[in-house]
N, C-alpha and C positions, 0 to 999 in steps of 0.2 A: 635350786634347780629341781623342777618338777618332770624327775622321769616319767609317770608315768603318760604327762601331757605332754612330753614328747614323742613317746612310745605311738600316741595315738593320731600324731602331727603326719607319721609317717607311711606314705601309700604303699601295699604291698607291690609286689611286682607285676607288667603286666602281661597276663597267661596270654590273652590272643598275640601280642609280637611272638613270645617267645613261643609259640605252633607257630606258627610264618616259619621264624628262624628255624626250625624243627622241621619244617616241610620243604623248607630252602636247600637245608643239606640232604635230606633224603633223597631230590630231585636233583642233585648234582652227580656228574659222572663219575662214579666213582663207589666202591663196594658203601652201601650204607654204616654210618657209625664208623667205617674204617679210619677215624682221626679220634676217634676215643675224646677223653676228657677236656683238649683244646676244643672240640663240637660243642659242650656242653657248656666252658665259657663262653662261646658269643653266644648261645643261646639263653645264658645267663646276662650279657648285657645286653640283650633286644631285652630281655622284660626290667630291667633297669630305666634305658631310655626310653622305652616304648617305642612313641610315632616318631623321634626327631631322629632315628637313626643312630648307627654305631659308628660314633668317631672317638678314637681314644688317642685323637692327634694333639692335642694341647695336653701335658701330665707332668708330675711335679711327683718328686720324694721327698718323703717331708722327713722328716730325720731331727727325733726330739734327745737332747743329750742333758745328762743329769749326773751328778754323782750322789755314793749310797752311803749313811753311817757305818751301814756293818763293815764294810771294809777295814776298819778297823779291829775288827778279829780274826784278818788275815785270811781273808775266803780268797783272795786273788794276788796271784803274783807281781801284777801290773799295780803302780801306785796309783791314786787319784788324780796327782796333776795329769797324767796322760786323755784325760774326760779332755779337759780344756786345750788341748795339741793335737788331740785327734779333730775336735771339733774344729779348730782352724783348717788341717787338711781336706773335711770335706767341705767346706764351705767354698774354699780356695782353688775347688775340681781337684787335688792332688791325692785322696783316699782311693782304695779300690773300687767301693759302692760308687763313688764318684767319676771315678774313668768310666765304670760299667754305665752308669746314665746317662753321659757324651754320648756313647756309642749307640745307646739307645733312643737317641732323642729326648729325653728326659730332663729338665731341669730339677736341680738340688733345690730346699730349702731347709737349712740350718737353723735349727731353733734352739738357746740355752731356756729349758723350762727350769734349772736349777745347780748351775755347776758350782764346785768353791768356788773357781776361781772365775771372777766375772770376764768375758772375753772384751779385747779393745776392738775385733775383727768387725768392718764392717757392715760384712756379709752374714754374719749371725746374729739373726732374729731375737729380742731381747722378750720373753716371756716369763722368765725367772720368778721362782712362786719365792724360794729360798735358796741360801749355800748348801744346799746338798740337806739330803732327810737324816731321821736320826737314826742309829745303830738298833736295828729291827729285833735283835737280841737283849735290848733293854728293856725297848718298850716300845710304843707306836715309831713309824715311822715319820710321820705326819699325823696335823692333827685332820678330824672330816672336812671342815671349814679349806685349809687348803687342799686336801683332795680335791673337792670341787670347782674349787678355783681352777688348778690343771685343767681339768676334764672341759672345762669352761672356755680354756684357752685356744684346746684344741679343736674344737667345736665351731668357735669364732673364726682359727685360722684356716678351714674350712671355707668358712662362708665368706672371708675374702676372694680365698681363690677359688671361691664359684662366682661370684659376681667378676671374676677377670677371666672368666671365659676358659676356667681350666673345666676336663672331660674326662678324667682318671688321677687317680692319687696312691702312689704307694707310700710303704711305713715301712723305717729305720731309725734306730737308734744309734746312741754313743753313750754309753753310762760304767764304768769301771763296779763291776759290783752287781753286775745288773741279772745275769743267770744265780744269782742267791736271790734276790728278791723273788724272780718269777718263779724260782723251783721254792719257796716257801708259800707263794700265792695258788702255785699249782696244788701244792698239798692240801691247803686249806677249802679252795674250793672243791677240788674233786675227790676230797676225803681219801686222799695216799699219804703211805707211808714218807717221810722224808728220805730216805737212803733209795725209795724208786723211783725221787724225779727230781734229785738233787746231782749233776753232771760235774764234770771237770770242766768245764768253762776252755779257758783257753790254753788248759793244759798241766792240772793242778796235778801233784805224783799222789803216791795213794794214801800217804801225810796226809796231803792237804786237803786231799777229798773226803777223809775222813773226819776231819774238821769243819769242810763247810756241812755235811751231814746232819753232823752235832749240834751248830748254831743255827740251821734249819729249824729243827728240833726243836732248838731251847726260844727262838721266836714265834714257836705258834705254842708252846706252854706258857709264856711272859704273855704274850699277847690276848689268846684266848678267842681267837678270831670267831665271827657268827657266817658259815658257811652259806646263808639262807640272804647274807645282805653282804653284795657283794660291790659297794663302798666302805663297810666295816674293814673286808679283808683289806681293801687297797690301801686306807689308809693308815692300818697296820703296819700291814708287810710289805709294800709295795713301793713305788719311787717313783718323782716329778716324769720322770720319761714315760713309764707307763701309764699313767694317769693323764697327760697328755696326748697320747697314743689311743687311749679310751676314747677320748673327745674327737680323736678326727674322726674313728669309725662310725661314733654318733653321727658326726656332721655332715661328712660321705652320704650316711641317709636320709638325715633332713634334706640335704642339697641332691639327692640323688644323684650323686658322684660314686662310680665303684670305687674302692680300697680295696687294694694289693694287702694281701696277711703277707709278712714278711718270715721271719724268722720265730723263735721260741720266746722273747723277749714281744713281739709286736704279736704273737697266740695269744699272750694271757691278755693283752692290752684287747682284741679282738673279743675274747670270750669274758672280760669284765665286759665291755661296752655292751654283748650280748646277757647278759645277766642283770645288766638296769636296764636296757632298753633293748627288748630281746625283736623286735622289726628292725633293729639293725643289720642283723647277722647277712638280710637276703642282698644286701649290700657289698657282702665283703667277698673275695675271691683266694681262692689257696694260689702260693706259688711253690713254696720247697718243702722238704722236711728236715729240719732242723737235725742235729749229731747229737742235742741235749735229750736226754732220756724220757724226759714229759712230754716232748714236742705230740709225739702222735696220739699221747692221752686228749690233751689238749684241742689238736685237731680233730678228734672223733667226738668229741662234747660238741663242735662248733657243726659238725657236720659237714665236713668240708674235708677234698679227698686230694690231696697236695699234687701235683704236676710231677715236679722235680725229687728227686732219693738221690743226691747225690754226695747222702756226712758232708753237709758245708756245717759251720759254725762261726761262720765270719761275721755279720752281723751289717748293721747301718744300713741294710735295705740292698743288701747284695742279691741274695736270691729271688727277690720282688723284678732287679734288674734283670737277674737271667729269661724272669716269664715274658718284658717286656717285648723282645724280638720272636717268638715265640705265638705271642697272640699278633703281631702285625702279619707274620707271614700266614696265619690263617688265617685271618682276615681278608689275606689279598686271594686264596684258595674259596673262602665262601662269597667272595663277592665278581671275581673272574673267571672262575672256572666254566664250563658247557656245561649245561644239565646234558639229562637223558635224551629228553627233545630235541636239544641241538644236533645231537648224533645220528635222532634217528630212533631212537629205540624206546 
């Protein structure tokens, strides 16, 4: 995979829609800028689409599920088999992220990029690189070879569902294990200590957090990661979900499709994707910010200034859910509302 002739495959954004869109809302009645940061994403998806317009009525969450080696050093409360149970709930509509993209209009897509346990469901997407990476406190997680295999996958599944007519894509995960991997990825790439972006997950006492701390630690001493090549880190410290997650955001840009940044797990997948192929980034869109403690280092690398503060830490593309109703009703504000003209003034 030759990043950097992707890198260069990929058109920037374009600046005359997004003045349109800029001059659309300023001419609308109403205090200028008075809608803050939702302005700035449709102004963001005019220079996306361009000429063909803003429709982000056909949208898919893609939601890559994986399990981690390290878990086996007891970073999380939750076993393993729960990867492959959760992952039937969202496939099945019955996860929360799941209800929330009902309500949304949003169809789910289930994908095993690498669980133990292979699923029989047969609504999840069979991408599986392997049974799960190896224990990041040993040694790699993976080797480069499948790294990019993932990234590859997600890329592809992308570009299916741009050829079926989808128009937005947000990211979710399911990976047991998965806030160690990113809070070791985070470290690595933006040169932090491990105890300031290593979180309690879904609710580790301060045992346990002081544990996964340590095996933070002790995976980027084993490792020895090169912060300057940011496939190195991935497929160190990193896991099929993420890796995965990397490739839609690529593919989002090939395919000029926006991506939804979901949570602190689909950050780092965002800001790897942005670090091989850094024309990605004007692709991607903030929705929350994340309760894990690297979340907003992460999102200040990407440049990207999150919507939602509300300590979620749920995951699978929930907060991605909340922006979805969110950008529709502003949309229906920059597209029906009276300008200035209309009124008179």
């Amino acid at each position: 995979m030759d990043f950097a002739k992707l890198n260069a495959a990929i058109a920037p954004l374009d600046r005359q829609a997004m003045e349109m869109a800029r001059r659309r809302w300023d001419n609308l009645a109403k205090p200028i800028g008075s809608m803050g940061r939702m302005e700035q994403l449709i102004v963001r998806l005019a220079g996306i689409y361009g000429g063909s317009g803003i429709d982000i009525g056909k949208r898919a969450l893609l939601v890559m599920c994986a399990d981690n080696g390290v878990l086996a050093q007891g970073v999380a409360q939750t076993p393993a088999e729960i990867t492959a149970t959760m992952a039937g709930f969202i496939a099945d509509g019955r996860s929360a992220a799941a209800l929330m993209a009902a309500r949304a209009n949003c169809e789910v897509v289930t994908v095993d990029m690498g669980m133990l346990r292979k699923s029989q469901n047969p609504r999840i997407l069979d991408r599986r690189i392997a049974a799960a990476t190896n224990d990041i406190s040993q040694g790699a997680a993976m080797s480069r070879e499948q790294a990019l295999a993932a990234i590859n996958a997600g890329v592809e599944l992308v570009r299916e569902l741009h050829q079926r007519g989808y128009r937005l894509l947000a990211t979710g995960e399911m990976g047991i294990g998965n806030t160690t991997t990113t809070a070791a990825m985070a470290a690595a790439l933006l040169g932090l200590a491990p105890q300031s972006v290593t979180g309690r997950g879904v609710g580790l006492s301060d045992e346990g957090l002081r544990n996964k701390q340590q095996v933070v630690a002790r995976a980027l001493a084993v490792n020895k990661p090169d912060a300057s090549d940011a496939l190195d880190v991935l497929h160190k410290l990193g896991g099929f979900d993420i890796a995965g997650l990397s490739g839609v955001f690529i593919g989002g840009a090939l395919c000029r499709i926006p991506v939804l940044v979901d949570g602190v797990i689909s950050s780092i997948a965002a800001l790897t994707a942005a670090r091989l192929v850094p024309a990605a980034r004007a692709m991607m869109l903030p929705s929350h910010l994340s309760a894990e403690p690297c979340a907003r280092a992460i999102l200040r690398e990407l440049e990207l200034e999150p919507v939602i503060d509300g300590q979620m830490r749920l995951g699978e593309g929930s907060g991605a859910m909340l922006l979805l109703p969110l950008l529709d009703l502003t949309l229906d504000v920059y597209r029906r509302l009276m300008t200035f003209a209309d009124i008179g003034m």
